[in-house]
C-alpha positions, -999 to 999 in steps of 0.1 A, spaced: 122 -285 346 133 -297 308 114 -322 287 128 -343 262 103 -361 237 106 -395 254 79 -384 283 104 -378 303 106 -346 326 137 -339 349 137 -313 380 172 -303 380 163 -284 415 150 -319 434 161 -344 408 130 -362 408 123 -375 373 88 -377 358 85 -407 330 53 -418 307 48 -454 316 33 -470 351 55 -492 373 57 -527 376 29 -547 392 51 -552 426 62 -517 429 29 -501 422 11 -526 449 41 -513 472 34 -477 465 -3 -479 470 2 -493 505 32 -466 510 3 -438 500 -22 -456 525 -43 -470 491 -60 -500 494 -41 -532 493 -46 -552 457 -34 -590 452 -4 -596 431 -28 -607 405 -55 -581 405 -25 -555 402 -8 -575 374 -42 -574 359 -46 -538 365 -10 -527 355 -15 -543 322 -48 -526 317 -39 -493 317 -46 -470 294 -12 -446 303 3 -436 333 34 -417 345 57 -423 374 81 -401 394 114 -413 402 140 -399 425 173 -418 430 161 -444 410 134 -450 438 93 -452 429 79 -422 453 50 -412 430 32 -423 401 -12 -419 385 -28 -440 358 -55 -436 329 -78 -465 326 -111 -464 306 -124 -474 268 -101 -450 248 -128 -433 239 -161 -425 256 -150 -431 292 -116 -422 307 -106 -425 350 -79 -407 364 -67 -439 391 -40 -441 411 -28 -409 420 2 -416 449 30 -405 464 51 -420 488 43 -397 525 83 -388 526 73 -364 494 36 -355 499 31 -315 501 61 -309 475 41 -303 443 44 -341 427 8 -346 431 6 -316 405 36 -329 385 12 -363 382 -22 -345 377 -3 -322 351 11 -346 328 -22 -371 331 -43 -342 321 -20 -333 290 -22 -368 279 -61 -370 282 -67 -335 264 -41 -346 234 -61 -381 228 -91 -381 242 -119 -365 221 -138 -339 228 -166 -359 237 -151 -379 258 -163 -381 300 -129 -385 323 -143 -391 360 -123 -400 395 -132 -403 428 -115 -376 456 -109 -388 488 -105 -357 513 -89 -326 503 -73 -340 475 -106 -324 457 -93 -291 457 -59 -307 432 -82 -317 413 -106 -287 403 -73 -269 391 -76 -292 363 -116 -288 357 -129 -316 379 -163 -302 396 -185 -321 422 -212 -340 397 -243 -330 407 -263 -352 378 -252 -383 394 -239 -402 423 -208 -421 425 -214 -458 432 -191 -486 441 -186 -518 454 -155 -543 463 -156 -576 452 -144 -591 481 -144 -631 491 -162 -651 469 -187 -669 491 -170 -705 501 -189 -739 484 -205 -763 508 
């Protein structure tokens, strides 16, 4: 795999291409259903799109099939989001390629003080301890969805 200095990252053996930047609102809301996400509305993933932090995608053909995000303060608090790939290229090592690149970027700008978090769903733990993320034991993850606001009578 060579890198040039424009973020991007070509594998000559599968030609998938990994770039810095984070798709498009309709192509990431496509590629979070492809990777069995949850579904976001146009406007909470223009919204989100735009309030990235940085991301990368992986290309092949042109085509989307993978892509993670950075989202947080910029200084004190940085998440790891996003992490997909489209099931046609799960179990090939882009999941890696992703985690990889994220983590470089967060270790050259983040400071050293700085608390990156992410929620695991399933085995997708064990990708991410190769890169230093351990179960908390200090706290508990806590979340909630929006969802519907409540119609006016």
């Amino acid at each position: 795999m060579g890198e040039d200095h424009s973020g991007r990252e070509d594998d000559a053996e599968t030609g998938d291409v990994l770039l810095e930047g984070f798709p498009d609102a309709v192509d990431y809301a496509r590629l979070r259903s492809a990777a069995g996400l949850s579904r976001k509305s146009p406007e909470a993933a223009a919204r989100g799109v735009d309030g990235a932090l940085h991301g990368v995608r992986i290309l092949r053909d042109g085509e989307l099939i993978g892509m993670g995000r950075i989202i947080g303060d910029g200084g004190c608090f940085y998440f790891v989001v996003d992490i997909a790939v489209t099931p046609a290229h799960q179990g090939r090592g882009l999941g890696k390629r992703i985690m990889a690149a994220l983590d470089a970027w967060l270790r050259a700008n983040a400071p050293e003080t700085a608390h990156v978090a992410l929620f695991a769903d399933g085995e997708a733990r064990h990708l991410y301890a190769k890169y230093g993320f351990v179960e908390n034991t200090k706290s508990v993850g806590m979340d909630y969805r929006v969802g519907p606001k409540p119609s006016q009578s």
